[in-house]
C-alpha positions as CSV (number, residue, x, y, z in Angstrom):
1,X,-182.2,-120.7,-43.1
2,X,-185.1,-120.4,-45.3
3,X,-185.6,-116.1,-45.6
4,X,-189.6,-117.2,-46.1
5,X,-189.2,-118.7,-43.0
6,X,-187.5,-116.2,-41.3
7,X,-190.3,-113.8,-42.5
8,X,-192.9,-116.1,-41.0
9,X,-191.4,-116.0,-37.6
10,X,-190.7,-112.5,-37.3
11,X,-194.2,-111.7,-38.7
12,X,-195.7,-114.4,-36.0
13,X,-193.6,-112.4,-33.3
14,X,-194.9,-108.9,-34.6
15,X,-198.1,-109.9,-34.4
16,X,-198.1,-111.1,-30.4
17,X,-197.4,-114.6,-30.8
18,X,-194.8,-116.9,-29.9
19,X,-193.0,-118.8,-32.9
20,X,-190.2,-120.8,-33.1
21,X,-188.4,-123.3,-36.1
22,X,-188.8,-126.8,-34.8
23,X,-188.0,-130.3,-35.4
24,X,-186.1,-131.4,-38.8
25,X,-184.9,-128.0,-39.8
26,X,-183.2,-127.4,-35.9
27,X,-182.1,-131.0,-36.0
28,X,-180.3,-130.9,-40.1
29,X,-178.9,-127.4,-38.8
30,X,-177.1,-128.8,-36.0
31,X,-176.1,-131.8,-37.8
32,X,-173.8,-129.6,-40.4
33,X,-176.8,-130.6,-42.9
34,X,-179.0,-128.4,-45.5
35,X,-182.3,-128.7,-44.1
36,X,-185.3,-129.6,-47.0
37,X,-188.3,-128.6,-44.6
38,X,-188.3,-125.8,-42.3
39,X,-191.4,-126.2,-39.7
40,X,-192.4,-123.2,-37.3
41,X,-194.7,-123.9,-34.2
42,X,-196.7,-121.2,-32.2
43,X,-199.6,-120.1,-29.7
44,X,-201.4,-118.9,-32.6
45,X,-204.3,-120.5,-33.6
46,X,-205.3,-121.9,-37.0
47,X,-207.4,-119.1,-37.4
48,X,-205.0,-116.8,-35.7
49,X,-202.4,-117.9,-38.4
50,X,-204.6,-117.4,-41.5
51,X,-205.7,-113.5,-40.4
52,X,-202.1,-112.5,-40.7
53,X,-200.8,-114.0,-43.9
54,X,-202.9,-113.8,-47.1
55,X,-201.2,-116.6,-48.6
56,X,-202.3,-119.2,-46.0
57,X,-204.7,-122.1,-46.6
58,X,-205.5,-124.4,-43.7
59,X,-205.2,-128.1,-44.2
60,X,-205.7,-131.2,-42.2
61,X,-208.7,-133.4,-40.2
62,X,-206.1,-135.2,-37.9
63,X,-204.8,-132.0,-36.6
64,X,-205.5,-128.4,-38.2
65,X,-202.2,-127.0,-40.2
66,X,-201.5,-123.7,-41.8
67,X,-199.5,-123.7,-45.0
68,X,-197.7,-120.3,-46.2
69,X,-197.4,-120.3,-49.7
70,X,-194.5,-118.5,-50.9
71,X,-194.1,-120.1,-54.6
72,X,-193.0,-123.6,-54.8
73,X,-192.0,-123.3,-50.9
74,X,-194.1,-123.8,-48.6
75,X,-193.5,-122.8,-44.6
76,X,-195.8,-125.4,-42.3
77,X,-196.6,-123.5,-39.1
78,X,-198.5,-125.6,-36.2
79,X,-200.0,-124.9,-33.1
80,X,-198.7,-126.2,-30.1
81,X,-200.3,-129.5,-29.1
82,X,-201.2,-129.8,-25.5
83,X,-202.1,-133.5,-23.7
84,X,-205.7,-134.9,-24.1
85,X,-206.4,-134.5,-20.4
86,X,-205.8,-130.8,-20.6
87,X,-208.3,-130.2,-22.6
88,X,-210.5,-129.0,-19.9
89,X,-207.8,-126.5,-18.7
90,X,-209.0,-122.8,-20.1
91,X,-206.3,-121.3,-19.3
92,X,-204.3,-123.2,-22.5
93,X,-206.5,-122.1,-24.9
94,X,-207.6,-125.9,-25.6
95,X,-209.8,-127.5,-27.8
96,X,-210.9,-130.7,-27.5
97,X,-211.3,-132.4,-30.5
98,X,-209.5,-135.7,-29.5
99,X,-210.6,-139.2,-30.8
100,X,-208.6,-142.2,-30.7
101,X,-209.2,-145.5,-32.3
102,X,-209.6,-149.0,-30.1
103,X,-206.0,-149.5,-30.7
104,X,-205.0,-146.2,-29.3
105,X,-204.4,-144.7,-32.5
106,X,-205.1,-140.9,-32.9
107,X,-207.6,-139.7,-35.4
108,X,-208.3,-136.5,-34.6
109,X,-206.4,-134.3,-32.2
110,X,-206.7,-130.8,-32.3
111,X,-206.1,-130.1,-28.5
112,X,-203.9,-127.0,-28.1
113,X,-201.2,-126.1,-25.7
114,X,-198.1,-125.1,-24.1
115,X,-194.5,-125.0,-25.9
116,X,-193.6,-127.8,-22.7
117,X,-196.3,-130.0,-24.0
118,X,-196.3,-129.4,-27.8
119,X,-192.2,-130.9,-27.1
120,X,-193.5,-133.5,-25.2
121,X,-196.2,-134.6,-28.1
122,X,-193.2,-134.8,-30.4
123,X,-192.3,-138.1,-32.0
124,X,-188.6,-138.4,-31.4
125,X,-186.3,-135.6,-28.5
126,X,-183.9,-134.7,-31.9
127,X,-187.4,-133.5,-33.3
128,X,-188.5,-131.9,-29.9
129,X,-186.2,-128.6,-31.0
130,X,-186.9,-125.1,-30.7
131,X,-185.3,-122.1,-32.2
132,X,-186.3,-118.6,-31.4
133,X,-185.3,-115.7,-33.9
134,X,-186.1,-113.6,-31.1
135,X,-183.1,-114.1,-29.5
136,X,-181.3,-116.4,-31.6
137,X,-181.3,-119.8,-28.8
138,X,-182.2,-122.9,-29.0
139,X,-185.1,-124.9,-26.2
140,X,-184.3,-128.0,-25.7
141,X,-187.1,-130.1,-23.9
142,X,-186.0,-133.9,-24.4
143,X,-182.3,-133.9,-23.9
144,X,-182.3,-133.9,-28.2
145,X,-179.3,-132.1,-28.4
146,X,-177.0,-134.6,-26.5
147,X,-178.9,-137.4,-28.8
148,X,-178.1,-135.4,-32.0
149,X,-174.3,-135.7,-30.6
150,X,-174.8,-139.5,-29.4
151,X,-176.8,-140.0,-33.1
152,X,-179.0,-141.6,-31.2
153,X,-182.8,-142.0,-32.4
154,X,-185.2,-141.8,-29.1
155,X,-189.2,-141.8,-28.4
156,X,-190.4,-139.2,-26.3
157,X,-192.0,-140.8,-23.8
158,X,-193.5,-144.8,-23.1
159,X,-192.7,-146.4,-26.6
160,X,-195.5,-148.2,-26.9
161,X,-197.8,-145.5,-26.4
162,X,-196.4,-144.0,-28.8
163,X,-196.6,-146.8,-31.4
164,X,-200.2,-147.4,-30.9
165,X,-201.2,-143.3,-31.3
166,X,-199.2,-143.8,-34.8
167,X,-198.3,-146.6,-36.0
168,X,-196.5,-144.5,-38.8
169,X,-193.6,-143.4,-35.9
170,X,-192.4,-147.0,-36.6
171,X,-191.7,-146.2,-40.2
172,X,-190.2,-142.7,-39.6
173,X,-187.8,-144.6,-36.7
174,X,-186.0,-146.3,-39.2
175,X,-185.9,-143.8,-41.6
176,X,-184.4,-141.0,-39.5
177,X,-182.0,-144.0,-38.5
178,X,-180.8,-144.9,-42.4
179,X,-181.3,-141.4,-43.0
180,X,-178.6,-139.3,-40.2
181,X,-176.6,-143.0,-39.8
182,X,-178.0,-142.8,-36.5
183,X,-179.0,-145.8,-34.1
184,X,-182.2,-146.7,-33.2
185,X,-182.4,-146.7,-28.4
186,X,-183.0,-150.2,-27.4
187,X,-186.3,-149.2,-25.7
188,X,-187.4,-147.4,-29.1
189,X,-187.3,-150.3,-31.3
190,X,-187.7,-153.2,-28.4
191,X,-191.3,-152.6,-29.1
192,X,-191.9,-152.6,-32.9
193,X,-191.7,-156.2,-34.1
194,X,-194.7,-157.1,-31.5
195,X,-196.6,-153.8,-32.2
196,X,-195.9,-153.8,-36.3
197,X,-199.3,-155.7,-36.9
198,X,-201.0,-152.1,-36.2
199,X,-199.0,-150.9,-39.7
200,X,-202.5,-153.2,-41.0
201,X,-204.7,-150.0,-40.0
202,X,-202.8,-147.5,-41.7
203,X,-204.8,-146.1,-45.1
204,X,-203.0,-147.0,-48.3
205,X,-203.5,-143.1,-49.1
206,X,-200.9,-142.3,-47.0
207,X,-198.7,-145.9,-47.1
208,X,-198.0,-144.1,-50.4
209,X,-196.7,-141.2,-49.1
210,X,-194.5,-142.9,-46.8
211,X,-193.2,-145.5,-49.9
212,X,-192.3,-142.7,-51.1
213,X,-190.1,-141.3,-48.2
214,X,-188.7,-145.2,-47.8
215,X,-188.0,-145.6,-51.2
216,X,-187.5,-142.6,-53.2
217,X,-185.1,-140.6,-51.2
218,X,-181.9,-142.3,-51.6
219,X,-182.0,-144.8,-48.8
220,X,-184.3,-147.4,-50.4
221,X,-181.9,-150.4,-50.1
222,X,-181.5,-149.9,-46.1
223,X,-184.7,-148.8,-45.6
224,X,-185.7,-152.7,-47.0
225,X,-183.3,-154.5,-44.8
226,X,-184.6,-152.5,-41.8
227,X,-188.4,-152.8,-42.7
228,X,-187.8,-156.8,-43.5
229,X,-185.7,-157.0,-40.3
230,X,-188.5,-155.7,-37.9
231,X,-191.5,-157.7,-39.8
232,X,-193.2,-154.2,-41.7
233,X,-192.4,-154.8,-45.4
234,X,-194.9,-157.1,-45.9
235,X,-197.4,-154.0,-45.1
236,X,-196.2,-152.4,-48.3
237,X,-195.9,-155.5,-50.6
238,X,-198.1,-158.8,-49.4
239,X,-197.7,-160.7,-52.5
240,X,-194.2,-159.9,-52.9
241,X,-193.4,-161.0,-49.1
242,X,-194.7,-164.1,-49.1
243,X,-192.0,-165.0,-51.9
244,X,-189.5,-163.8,-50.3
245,X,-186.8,-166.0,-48.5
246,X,-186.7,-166.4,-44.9
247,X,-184.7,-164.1,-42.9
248,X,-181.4,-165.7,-42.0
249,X,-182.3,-168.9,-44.2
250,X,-178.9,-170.8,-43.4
251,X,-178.8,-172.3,-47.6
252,X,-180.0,-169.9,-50.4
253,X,-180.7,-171.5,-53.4
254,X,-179.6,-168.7,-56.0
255,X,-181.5,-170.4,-58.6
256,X,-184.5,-170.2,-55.9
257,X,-187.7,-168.2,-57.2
258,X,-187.5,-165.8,-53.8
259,X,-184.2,-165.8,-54.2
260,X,-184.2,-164.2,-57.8
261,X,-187.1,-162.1,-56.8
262,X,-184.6,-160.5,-53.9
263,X,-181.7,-160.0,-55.8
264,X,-183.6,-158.4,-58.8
265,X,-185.5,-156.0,-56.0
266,X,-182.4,-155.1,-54.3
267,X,-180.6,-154.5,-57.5
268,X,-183.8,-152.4,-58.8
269,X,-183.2,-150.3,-55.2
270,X,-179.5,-150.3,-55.8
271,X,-179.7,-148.3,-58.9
272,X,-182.6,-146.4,-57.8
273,X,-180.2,-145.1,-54.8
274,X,-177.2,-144.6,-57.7
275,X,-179.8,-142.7,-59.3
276,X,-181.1,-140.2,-56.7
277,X,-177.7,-139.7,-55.4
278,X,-176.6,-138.7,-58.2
279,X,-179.1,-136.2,-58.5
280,X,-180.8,-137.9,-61.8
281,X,-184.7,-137.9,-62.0
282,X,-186.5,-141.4,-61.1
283,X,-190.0,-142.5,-61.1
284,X,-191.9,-143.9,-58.7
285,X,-193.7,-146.2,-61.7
286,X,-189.8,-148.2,-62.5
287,X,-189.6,-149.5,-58.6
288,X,-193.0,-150.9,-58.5
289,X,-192.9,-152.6,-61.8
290,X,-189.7,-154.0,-59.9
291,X,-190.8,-154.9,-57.1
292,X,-194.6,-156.8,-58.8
293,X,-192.8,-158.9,-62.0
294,X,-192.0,-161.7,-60.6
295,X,-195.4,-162.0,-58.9
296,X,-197.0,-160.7,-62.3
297,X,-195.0,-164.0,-63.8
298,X,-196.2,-166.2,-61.0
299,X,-199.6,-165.0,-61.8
300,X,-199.4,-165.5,-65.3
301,X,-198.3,-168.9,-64.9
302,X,-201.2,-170.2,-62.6
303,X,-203.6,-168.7,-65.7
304,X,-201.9,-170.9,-68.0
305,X,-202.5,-173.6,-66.0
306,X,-205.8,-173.5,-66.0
307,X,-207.0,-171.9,-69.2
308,X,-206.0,-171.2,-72.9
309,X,-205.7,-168.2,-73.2
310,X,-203.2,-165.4,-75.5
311,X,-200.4,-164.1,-74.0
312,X,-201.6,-160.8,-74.0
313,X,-204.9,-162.3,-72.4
314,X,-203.2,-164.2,-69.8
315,X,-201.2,-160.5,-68.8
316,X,-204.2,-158.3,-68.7
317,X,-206.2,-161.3,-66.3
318,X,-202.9,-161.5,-64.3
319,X,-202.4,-157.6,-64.0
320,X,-206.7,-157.7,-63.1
321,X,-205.7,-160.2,-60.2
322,X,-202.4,-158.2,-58.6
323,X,-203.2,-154.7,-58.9
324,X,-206.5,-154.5,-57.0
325,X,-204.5,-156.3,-54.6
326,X,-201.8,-154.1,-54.3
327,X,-204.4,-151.0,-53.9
328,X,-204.7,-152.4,-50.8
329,X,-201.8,-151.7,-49.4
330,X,-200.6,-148.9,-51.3
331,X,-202.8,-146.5,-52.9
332,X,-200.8,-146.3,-56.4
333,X,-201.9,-143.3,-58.4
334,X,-203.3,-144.1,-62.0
335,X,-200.2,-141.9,-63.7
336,X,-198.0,-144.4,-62.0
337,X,-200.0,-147.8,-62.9
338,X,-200.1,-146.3,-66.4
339,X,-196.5,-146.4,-66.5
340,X,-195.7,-149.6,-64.9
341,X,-198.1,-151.6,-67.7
342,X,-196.0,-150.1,-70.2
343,X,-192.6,-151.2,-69.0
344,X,-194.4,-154.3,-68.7
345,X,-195.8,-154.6,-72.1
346,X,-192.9,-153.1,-73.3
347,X,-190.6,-156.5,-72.4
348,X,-192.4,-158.3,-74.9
349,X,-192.7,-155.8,-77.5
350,X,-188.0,-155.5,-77.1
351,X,-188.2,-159.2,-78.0
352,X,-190.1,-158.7,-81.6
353,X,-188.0,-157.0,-83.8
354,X,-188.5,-157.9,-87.1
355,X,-190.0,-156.0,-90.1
356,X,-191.3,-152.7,-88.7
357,X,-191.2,-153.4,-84.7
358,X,-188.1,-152.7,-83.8
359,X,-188.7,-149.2,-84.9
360,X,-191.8,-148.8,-83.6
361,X,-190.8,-150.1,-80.1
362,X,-187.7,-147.7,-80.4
363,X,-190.3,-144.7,-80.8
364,X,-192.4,-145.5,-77.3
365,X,-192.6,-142.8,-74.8
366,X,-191.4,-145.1,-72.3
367,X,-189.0,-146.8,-74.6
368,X,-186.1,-145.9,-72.0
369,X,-187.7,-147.2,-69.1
370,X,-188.4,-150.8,-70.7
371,X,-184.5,-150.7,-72.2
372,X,-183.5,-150.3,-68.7
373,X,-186.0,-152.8,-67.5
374,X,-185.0,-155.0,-69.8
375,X,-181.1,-154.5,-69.0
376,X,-182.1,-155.2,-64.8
377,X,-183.5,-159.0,-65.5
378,X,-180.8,-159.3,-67.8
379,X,-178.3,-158.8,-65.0
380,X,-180.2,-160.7,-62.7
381,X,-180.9,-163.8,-64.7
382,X,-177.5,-164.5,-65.8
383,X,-179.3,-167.9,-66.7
384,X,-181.0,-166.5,-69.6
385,X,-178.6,-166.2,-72.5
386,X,-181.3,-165.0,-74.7
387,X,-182.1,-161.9,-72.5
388,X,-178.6,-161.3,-72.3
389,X,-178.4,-160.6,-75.9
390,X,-181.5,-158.9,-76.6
391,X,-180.3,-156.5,-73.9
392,X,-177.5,-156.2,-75.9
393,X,-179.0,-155.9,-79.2
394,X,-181.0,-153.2,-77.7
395,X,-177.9,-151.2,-76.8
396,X,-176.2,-151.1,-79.7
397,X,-179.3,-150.5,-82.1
398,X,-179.5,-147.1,-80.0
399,X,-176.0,-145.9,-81.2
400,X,-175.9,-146.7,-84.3
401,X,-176.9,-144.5,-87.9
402,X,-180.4,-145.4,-89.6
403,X,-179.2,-147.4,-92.1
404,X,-177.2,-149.6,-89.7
405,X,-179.8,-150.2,-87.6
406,X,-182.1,-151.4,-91.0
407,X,-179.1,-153.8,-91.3
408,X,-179.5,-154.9,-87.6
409,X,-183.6,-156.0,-88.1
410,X,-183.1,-157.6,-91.1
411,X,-180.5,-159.8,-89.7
412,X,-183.1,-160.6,-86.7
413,X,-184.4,-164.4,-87.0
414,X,-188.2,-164.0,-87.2
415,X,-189.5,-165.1,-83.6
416,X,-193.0,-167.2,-83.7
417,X,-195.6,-165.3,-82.2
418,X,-198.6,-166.9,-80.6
419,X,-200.6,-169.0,-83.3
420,X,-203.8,-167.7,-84.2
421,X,-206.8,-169.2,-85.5
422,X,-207.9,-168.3,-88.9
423,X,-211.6,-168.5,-89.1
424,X,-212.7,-171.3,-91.3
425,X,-214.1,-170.3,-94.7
426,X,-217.4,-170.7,-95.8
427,X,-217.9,-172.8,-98.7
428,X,-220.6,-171.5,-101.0
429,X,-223.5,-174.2,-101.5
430,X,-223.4,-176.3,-104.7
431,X,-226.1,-176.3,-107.1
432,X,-227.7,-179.2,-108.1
433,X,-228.4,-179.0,-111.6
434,X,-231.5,-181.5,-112.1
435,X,-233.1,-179.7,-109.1
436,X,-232.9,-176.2,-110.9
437,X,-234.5,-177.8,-113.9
């Protein structure tokens, strides 16, 4: 266990309070894991909380969170949550600050309680877990600990309910399921297909944060299958949904534009897995500029259609068209976007390498992340015998001396750029002679 945590609780019971580690940190613990988060809940207010550590800030509208700073690591300590209709009950110390949307989602719910109701508020019963370092045992409220055994992933009470006050708890079903190899209960996912229309309502603020624990933890590839299976990927990426194949599609055309736009998403998520797994650093920025350039082409293409435009032109009006609408799904942070126009530009600036390019390309910041951009559609469109060999070109100009790699550009055929028109000289006027005179 966490000694900052530790410290927390044993402060929390010094001062008068109740506290106990819940949830993930109980649950990893028992599953022979290392836990990443370790969460404490107790009687004591927000305000309670912040008189006896210094380094607390509060945070949160939804419900009211103390954070104990202790360096990087940070100790999450909540109240326990009581019901809405006990919010007239004095004796629990409530607060009603309750307000659900017409959908029955929660968007404010700062109603405090009793340990038995704060478990029965929890998401899932291997969440609703309670240890006490005051004498070292574990509460169990929801029968978790047999469903830690079974592996079995299990909404605390009516499902549905459940769904509607968060929508998100679809999203963190199949996540804990790709996440411990467990299985989802029948009468935990029964619901979710009908109900996943709700993921609409969710801000793309925090459809960010949870790409980000789909896709950037190590289980992006089964995450996808699972969020495709129970109709919620398209709530991350619209425009790349609708190219998608169908589900269970008895032919696939490999040559098929949704059919290239799976495989080279699947392979983007196979190496970002490799990647995290292997402890190596990733960016967010590389999966998105997977999962947007084939719709980026197919966006590009329809300009042409239309209009005359430059190849750069026809880019930056595509990228105007496809970002904004991406925003609305997932709030993308500018850093990111920064990034992914660069590994985009950057796959036509690998295919000029004549005169001084080559060089110059070779000296970009995010050089590496358009090489390996560049080597991704190359293994994906095994069609395309050009990419094939400027992926190749690429990686040997990187291991080569100075001098060898002057030998490489010269020997590159001079590729024809867009033609540009020359403005038209203006002749000077000629002077008629007699008319001077």
């Amino acid at each position: 266990m966490s000694p900052n945590a530790l410290k927390v609780l044993f402060r929390l019971n010094k001062g008068g309070f109740d506290a106990y580690l819940v949830g993930g940190g109980v649950r990893d613990i028992l599953l022979g894991q290392k836990p990443k988060d370790f969460d404490i809940a107790t009687n004591a207010t927000p305000d309670e909380i912040k008189s006896l550590f210094r380094n607390c800030r509060l945070i949160g509208r939804r419900f009211r969170l103390a954070h104990i700073v202790f360096g990087r690591e940070i100790i999450e300590v909540a109240t326990f949550r009581g019901h809405h209709n006990s919010a007239n009950d004095k004796d629990k110390n409530c607060t009603k600050t309750s307000k659900q949307s017409e959908d029955g989602m929660l968007l404010r719910d700062n109603i405090y309680g009793s340990i038995d109701e704060d478990a029965e508020r929890r998401d899932f019963t291997i969440n609703a877990l309670y240890y006490s370092s005051k004498d070292f045992k574990i509460f169990d409220f929801a029968n978790g600990v047999q469903d830690v055994k079974d592996k079995i992933i299990r909404l605390i009470g009516d499902p549905e309910t459940r769904y509607r006050e968060d929508p998100v708890r679809m999203l963190r079903a199949i996540r804990f399921a790709t996440k411990l190899d467990m299985e989802i209960a029948v009468e935990t996912r029964k619901p979710i297909k009908e109900l996943s229309p709700l993921m609409a309502n969710i801000p793309a603020a925090r459809m960010f944060e949870e790409f980000l624990k789909m896709f950037i933890s190590g289980k992006a590839l089964a995450n996808y299958h699972q969020l495709r299976e129970y109709n919620l990927f398209s709530y991350f990426f619209p425009a790349v949904d609708q190219k998608l194949p169908k589900l269970n599609a008895p032919d696939k055309d490999e040559s098929n534009d949704g059919d290239l736009l799976e495989r080279f998403i699947i392979q983007a998520m196979k190496n970002t897995d490799k990647r995290i797994n292997n402890e190596q650093r990733v960016t967010p920025a590389f999966l998105f500029a997977a999962m947007l350039w084939y719709p980026l082409q197919h966006y590009i293409k329809q300009i042409n259609l239309h209009n005359q435009m430059s190849p750069q032109d026809a880019f930056f009006a595509a990228l105007s068209e496809i970002m904004p609408e991406q925003q609305r799904s997932i709030a993308i942070p500018k850093r990111f976007q920064s990034v992914m126009k660069d590994i985009w530009i950057l796959q036509e600036k690998l295919a000029r390498r004549e005169g001084k390019k080559a060089f110059k390309t070779f000296e970009h910041p995010k050089f590496r992340a358009g090489y390996d951009f560049l080597l991704l559609r190359a293994q994906i469109e095994t069609d395309n015998t050009q990419l094939a060999e400027l992926a190749k070109w690429w990686t040997d100009f990187q291991d080569i001396s100075f001098d060898a790699q002057q030998q490489m550009v010269k020997s590159v055929k001079s590729v024809p750029g867009p033609k540009r028109r020359t403005p038209r000289k203006r002749r000077k006027p000629t002077i008629n002679p007699a008319v001077e005179s």
